[in-house]
C-alpha positions as CSV (number, residue, x, y, z in Angstrom):
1,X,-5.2,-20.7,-7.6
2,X,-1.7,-21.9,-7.6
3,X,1.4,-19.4,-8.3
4,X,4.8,-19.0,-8.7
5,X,7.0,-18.2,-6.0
6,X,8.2,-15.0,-6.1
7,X,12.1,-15.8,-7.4
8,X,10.2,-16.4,-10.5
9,X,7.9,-13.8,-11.1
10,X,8.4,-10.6,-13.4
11,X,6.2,-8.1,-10.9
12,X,5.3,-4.5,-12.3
13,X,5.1,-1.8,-9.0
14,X,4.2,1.7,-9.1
15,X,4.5,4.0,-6.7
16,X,8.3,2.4,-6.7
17,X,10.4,5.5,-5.5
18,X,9.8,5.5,-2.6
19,X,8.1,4.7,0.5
20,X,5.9,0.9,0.2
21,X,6.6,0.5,-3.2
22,X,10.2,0.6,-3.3
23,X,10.7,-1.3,0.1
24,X,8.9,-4.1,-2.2
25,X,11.0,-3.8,-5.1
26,X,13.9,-3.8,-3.0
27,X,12.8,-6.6,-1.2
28,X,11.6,-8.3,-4.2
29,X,14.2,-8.1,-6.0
30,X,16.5,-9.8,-3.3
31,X,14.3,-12.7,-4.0
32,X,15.1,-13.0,-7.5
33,X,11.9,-11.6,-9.3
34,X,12.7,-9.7,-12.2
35,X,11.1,-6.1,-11.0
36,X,9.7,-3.7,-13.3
37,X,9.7,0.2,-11.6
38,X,7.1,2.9,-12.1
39,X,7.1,6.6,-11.1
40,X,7.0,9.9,-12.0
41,X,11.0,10.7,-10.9
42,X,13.3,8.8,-13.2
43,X,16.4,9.9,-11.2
44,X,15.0,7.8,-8.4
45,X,14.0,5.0,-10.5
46,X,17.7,4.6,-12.1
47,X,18.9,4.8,-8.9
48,X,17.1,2.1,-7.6
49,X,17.7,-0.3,-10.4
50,X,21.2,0.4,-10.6
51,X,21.2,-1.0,-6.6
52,X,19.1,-4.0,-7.6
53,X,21.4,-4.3,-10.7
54,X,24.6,-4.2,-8.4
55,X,23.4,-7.1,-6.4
56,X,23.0,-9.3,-9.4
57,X,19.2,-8.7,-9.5
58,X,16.9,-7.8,-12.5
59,X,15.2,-4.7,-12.9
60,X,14.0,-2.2,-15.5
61,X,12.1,1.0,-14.9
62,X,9.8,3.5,-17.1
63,X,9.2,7.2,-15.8
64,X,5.2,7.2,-15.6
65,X,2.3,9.3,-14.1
66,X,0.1,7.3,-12.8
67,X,-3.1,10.0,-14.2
68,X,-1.5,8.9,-17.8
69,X,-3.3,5.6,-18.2
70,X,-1.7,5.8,-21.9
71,X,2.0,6.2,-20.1
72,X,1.2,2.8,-17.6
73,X,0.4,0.8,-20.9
74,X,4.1,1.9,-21.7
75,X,5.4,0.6,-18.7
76,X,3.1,-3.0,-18.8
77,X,4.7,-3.0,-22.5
78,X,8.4,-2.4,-21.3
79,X,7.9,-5.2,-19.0
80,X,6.8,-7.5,-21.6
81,X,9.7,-6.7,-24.5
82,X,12.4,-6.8,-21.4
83,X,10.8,-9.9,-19.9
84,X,8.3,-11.6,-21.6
85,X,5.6,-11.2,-19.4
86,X,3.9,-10.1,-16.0
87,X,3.1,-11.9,-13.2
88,X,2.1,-9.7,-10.5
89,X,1.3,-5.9,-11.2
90,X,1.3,-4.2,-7.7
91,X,-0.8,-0.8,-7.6
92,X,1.2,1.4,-4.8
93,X,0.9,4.7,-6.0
94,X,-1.2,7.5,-3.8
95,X,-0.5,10.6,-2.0
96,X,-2.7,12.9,-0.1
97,X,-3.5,16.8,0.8
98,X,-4.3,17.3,4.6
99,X,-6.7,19.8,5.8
100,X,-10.9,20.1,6.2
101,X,-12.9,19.4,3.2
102,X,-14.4,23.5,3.2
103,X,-10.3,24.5,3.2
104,X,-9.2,22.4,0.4
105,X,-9.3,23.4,-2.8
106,X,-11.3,21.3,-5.7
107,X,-8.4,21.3,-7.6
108,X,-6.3,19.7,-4.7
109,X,-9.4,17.4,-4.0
110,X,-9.4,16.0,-7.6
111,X,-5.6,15.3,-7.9
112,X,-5.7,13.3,-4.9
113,X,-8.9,11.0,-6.9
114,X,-6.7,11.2,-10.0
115,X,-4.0,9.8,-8.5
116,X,-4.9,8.0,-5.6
117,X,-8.4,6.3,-6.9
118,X,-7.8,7.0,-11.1
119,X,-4.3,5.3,-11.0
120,X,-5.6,2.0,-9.4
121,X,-7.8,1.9,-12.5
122,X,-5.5,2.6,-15.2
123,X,-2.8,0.4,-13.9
124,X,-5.2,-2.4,-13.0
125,X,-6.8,-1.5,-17.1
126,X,-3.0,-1.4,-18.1
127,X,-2.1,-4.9,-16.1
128,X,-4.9,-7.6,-16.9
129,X,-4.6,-8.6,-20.6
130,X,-0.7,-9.4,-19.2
131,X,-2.4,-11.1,-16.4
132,X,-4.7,-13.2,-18.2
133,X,-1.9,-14.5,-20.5
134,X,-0.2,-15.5,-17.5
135,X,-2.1,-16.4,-14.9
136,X,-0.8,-13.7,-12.6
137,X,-2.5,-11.8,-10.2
138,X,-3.2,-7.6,-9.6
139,X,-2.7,-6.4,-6.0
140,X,-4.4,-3.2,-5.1
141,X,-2.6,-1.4,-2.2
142,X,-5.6,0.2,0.0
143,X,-5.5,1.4,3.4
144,X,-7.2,1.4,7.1
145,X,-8.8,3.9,5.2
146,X,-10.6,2.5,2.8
147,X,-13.0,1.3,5.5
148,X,-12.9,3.8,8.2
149,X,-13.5,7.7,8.4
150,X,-9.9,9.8,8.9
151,X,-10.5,13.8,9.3
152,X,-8.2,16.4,7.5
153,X,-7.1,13.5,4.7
154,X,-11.4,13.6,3.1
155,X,-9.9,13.2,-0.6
156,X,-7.7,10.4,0.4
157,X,-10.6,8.7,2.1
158,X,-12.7,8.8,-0.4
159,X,-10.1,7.5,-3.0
160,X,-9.1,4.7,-0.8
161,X,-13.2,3.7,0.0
162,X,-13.5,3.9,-4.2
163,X,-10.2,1.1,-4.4
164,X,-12.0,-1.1,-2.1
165,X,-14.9,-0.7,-4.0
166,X,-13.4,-1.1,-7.5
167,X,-11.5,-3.8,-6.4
168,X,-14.6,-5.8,-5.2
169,X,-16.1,-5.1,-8.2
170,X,-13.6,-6.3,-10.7
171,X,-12.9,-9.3,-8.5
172,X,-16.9,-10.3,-9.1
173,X,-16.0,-10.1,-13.3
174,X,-12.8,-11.6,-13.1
175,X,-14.3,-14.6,-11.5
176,X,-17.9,-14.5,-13.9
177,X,-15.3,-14.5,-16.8
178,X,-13.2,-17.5,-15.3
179,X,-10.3,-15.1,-15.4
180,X,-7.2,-17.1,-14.2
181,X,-6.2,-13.6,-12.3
182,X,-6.1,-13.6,-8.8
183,X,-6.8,-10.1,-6.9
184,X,-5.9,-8.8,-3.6
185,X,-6.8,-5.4,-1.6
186,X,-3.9,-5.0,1.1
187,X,-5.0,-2.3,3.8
188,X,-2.0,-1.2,5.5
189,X,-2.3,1.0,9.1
190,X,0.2,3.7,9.6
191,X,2.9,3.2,8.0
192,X,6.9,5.0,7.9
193,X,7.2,6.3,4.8
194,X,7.9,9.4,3.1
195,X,3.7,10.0,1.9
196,X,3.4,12.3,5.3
197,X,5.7,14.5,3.4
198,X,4.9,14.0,0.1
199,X,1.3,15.1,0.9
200,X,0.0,18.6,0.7
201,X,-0.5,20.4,4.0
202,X,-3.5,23.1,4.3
203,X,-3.6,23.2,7.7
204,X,0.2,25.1,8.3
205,X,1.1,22.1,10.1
206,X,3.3,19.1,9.0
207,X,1.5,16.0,8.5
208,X,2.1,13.1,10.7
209,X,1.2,9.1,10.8
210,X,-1.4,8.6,14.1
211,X,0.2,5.9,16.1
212,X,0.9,2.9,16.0
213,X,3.3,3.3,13.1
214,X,4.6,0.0,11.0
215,X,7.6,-0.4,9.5
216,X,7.1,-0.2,5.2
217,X,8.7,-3.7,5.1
218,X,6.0,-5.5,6.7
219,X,3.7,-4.1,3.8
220,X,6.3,-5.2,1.3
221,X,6.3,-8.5,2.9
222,X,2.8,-8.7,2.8
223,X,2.8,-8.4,-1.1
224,X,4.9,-10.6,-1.9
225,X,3.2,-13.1,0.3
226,X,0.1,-12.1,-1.6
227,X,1.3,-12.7,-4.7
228,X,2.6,-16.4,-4.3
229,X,-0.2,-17.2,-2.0
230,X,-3.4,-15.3,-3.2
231,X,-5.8,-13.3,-0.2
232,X,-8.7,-11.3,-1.1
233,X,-7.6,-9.1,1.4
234,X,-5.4,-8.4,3.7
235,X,-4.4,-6.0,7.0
236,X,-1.2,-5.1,8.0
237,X,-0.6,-3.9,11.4
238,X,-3.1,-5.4,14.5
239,X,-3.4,-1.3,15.3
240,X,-5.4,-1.1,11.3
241,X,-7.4,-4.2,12.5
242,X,-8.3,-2.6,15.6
243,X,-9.5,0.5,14.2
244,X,-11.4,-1.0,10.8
245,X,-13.7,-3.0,13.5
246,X,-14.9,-0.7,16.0
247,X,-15.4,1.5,12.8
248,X,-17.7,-1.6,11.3
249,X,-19.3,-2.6,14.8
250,X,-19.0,0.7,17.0
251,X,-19.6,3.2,14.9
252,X,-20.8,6.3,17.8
253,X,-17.9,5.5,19.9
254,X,-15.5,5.1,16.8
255,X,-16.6,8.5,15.7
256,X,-16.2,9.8,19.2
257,X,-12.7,8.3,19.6
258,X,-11.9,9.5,15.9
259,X,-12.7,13.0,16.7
260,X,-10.7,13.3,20.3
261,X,-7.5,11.9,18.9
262,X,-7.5,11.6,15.3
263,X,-7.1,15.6,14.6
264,X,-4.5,16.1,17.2
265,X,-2.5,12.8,16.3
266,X,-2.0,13.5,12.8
267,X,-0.8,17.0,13.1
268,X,2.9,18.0,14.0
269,X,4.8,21.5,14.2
270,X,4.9,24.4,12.0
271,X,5.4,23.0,8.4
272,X,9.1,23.1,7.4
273,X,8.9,22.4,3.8
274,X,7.0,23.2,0.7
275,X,3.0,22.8,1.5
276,X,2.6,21.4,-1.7
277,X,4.4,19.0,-1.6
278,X,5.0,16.2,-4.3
279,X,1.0,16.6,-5.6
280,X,1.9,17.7,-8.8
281,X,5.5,17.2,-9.1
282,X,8.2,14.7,-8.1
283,X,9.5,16.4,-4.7
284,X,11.1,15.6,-1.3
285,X,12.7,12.3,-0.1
286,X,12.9,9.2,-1.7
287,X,13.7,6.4,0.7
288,X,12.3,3.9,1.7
289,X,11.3,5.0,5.2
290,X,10.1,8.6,6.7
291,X,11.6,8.7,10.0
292,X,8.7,8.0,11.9
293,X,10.2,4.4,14.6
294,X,7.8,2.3,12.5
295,X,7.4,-1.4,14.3
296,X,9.0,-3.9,12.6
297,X,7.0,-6.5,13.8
298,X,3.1,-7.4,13.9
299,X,2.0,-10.3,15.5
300,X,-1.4,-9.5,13.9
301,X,0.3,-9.8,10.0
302,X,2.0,-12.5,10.8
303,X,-0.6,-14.6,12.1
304,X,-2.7,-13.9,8.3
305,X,-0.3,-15.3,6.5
306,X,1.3,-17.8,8.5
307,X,-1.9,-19.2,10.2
308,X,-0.1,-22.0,12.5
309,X,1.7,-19.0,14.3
310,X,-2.1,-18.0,15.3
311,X,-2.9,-21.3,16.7
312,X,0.7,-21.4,18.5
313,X,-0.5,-18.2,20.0
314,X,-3.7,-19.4,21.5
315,X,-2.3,-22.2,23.1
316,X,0.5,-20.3,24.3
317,X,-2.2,-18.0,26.1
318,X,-4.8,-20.6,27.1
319,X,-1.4,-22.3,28.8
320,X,-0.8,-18.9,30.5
321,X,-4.6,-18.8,31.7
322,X,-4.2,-22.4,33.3
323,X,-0.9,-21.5,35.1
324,X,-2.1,-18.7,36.6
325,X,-5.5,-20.4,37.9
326,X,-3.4,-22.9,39.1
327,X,-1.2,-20.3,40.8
328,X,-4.4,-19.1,42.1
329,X,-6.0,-21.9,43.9
């Protein structure tokens, strides 16, 4: 399915004040598509357009909560009357409560499915009649998650297993239907952004991203590359790759390994903000990164969507193998 290139593309993102989201509007937008912001803080959101807007870039925004499927068909209509169309909606939004499944509270439990699994749905509902008229394509933001267990986040899991699943599922009728909409699930590993404190702590302890940690721009790169050159699906961060397989193919040992690091690693000091976090309402920082050293490189990414960079690889190993047999002998 051929596509635009990104310059121009009118893309819709949720999820845009911080964090994945706006590292892809940012970036984006510096690569002259005309953006289209979602989220629930409208201070952020004029903040961020005014940047893009200051740098001769084009971007609108409309306050929305991603629960409010009638609020998202606002947004999809802004970007039409500003615009003219959509070309690549990009479903970011998701946040998490941390603590064991018997500790968290229903209420808590269904907020994260609301908004986490719910506004895939209604933004994806919101996006394809655009989509269809244009040809565009709907990009589903998933996670190492959505195909492996993680303890202490059992809400988010399950929402990010259901994305996978919905995505799947919709890609089968798209393509029955002869939809000219292309659809990716991108499943990012760790990743530095502000959603370790956005999320709601029950354990007393501050949340933290299990190691190895990728820089947000790699994701954003990622979806931009996505929605030029369409993937079914997509991991960033060799770590994420690493883990989804021995889940798939090891499962004993990968619940063994799970259980010895995964509670410790994701678990800081004594929790120095608000445990609720931003679950219900707009709260804590807004940038782009969290403070967490992300990597700002991964071979691993790189190699999926610039394939010869693979092949250079192998040959530049299988030439290490013979040097060092010849060495040897």
């Amino acid at each position: 399915m051929r596509r635009k290139s990104v310059s121009e593309q009118v893309m819709v993102i949720t999820g845009a004040s911080s964090g994945i989201g706006r590292a892809t509007a940012l970036l984006a937008a510096r690569r002259g598509a005309a953006v289209v912001l979602t989220a629930r803080s409208a201070q952020e959101l004029e903040e961020i357009v005014a940047e893009i807007r200051a740098a001769q870039g084009r971007a609108a925004f409309h306050p929305a909560d991603v629960t409010e499927p009638a609020q998202l068909q606002e947004v999809a209509a802004l970007a039409q009357r500003e615009f003219g169309r959509i070309d690549t909606w990009v479903n970011v939004a998701g946040i998490s409560a941390y603590g064991r499944i018997e500790e968290l509270t229903l209420e808590d439990m269904r907020r994260v499915m609301d908004v986490t699994f719910w506004g895939v749905v209604h933004g994806s509902r919101a996006a394809l009649p655009h989509l269809r008229e244009s040809g565009g394509g709907l990009i589903n933001i998933g996670s190492e998650a959505s195909s492996m267990p993680v303890p202490l986040q059992g809400p988010y899991v399950a929402a990010k297993h259901a994305v996978a699943g919905f995505t799947d599922v919709l890609r089968l009728e798209l393509e029955k239907e002869g939809a000219p909409v292309s659809l990716t699930l991108i499943r990012p590993g760790s990743i530095d952004t502000p959603f370790f404190q956005h999320s709601k702590s029950a354990t007393g302890q501050e949340p933290l991203p299990p190691p190895p940690v990728y820089a947000p721009e790699l994701v954003a790169e990622a979806i931009l590359y996505c929605a030029q050159h369409p993937r079914r699906d997509l991991v960033v961060g060799g770590g994420a790759r690493a883990m989804i397989g021995l889940a798939r193919w090891a499962p004993g040992l990968s619940d063994r390994l799970f259980e010895a690091t995964l509670f410790r690693s994701q678990q800081g000091g004594k929790l120095a903000r608000s445990a609720e976090g931003a679950l219900y309402r707009p709260g804590g920082a807004s940038a782009v990164r969290g403070g967490y050293s992300g990597r700002k490189l991964s071979l691993y990414t790189q190699a999926q969507m610039h394939p010869w960079l693979g092949v250079f690889a192998l040959a530049a190993l299988g030439t290490g193998v013979a040097l060092a047999a010849r060495r040897s002998l």
